[in-house]
N, C-alpha and C positions, 0 to 999 in steps of 0.2 A: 504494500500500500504506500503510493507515492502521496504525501502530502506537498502543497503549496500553496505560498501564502497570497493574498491578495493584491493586486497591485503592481506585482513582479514578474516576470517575463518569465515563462515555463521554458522556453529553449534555451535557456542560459544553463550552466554547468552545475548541476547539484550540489560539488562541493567548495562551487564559488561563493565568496560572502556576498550577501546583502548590502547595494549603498547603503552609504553612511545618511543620516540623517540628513545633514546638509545637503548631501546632492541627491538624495530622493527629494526632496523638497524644490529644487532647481530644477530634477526636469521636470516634475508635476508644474510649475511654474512656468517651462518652455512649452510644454503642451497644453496647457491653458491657453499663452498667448497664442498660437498657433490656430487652435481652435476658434480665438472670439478674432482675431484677422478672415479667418475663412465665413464666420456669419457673416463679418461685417463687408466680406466685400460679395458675398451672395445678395445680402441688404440693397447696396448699393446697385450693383446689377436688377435687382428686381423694382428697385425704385425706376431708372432707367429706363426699364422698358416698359413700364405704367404711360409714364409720364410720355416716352416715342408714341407709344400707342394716342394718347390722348393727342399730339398734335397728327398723327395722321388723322386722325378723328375731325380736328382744325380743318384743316389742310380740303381736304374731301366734300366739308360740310361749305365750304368758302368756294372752293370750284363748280361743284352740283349748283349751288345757288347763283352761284354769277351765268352761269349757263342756260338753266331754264327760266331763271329771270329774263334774260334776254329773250330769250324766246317768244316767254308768256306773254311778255307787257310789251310785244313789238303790236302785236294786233291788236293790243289792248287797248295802247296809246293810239294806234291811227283812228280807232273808232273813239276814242275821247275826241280828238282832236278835228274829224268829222261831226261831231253830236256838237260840240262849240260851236262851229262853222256853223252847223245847220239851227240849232234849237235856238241857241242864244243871239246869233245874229251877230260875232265877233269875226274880224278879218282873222284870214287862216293863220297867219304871223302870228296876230294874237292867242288865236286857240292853244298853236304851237310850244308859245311863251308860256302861258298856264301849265301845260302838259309836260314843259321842261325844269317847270317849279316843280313841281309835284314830284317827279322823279328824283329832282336832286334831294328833298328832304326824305322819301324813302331811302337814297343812296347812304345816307346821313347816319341815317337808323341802323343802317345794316354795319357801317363802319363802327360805328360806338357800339354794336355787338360783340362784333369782333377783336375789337382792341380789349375788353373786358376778357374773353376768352382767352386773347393772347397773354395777359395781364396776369392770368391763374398755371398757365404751362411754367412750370419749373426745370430747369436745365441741373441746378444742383441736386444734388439727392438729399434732401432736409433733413430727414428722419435718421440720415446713417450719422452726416456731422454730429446731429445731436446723440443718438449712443455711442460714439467715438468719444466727443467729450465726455459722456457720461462716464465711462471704463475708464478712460486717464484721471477722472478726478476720483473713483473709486482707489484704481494703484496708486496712487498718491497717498491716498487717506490711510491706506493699509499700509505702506509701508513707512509712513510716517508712525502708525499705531505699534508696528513688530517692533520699531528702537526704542521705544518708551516702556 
């Protein structure tokens, strides 16, 4: 019956010692850090591709719109701009003019949509900086706490 202890690596030599406290400590230490670098750059990657995903989202929702807007409000506007002409008795110029009012304060709307959307897309990855700083101020506090 082969006993072993916890924490200690089975293919090492049976009648090899044991690190010593201090460097059992040191690599538990190396492989902690090892481990929270690998969350944290998992974190960061998956913040990334939230965040790409959300501007092709942007990107998409800005082209679709620019497109069949044009489309829609080609015919829309000539029949405004006919209905001017004809209902209200204004020279076509003028129909024209109203018709190109109107569009531009739609155009307006649609920009101040989009600057607000652009305004929320993050390039940095927030959430990782912030438990990056978090774990540096934890090692700190700890190893400021082991010398006392």
């Amino acid at each position: 019956m082969e006993t072993t202890q916890q924490g200690y690596d089975e293919s090492r030599q049976p009648d090899a010692p044991p690190p010593s406290g201090v460097l059992q400590l040191l690599q538990e230490i190396v492989a902690d850090v090892k481990r929270l670098i690998g969350q944290q750059v998992r974190l960061a990657m998956h913040e990334l591709q939230l965040e790409g995903a959300r501007a092709v989202g942007i990107v998409l929702t800005a082209i679709i719109s620019g497109i069949l807007g044009a489309l829609c409000l080609l015919f829309v506007l000539l029949t405004a701009v006919a209905a001017l002409h004809e209902i209200v008795g204004l020279a076509v110029w003028m129909s024209c003019g109203a018709v190109a009012l109107a569009l531009m304060v739609v155009a307006g709307g649609l920009l101040l949509y989009l600057k607000g959307q652009m305004q929320r897309l993050r390039v940095v990855p927030v959430r990782t900086l912030h438990t990056v700083k978090e774990d540096a101020q934890w090692i700190k506090e700890w190893i400021a706490s082991s010398r006392t």
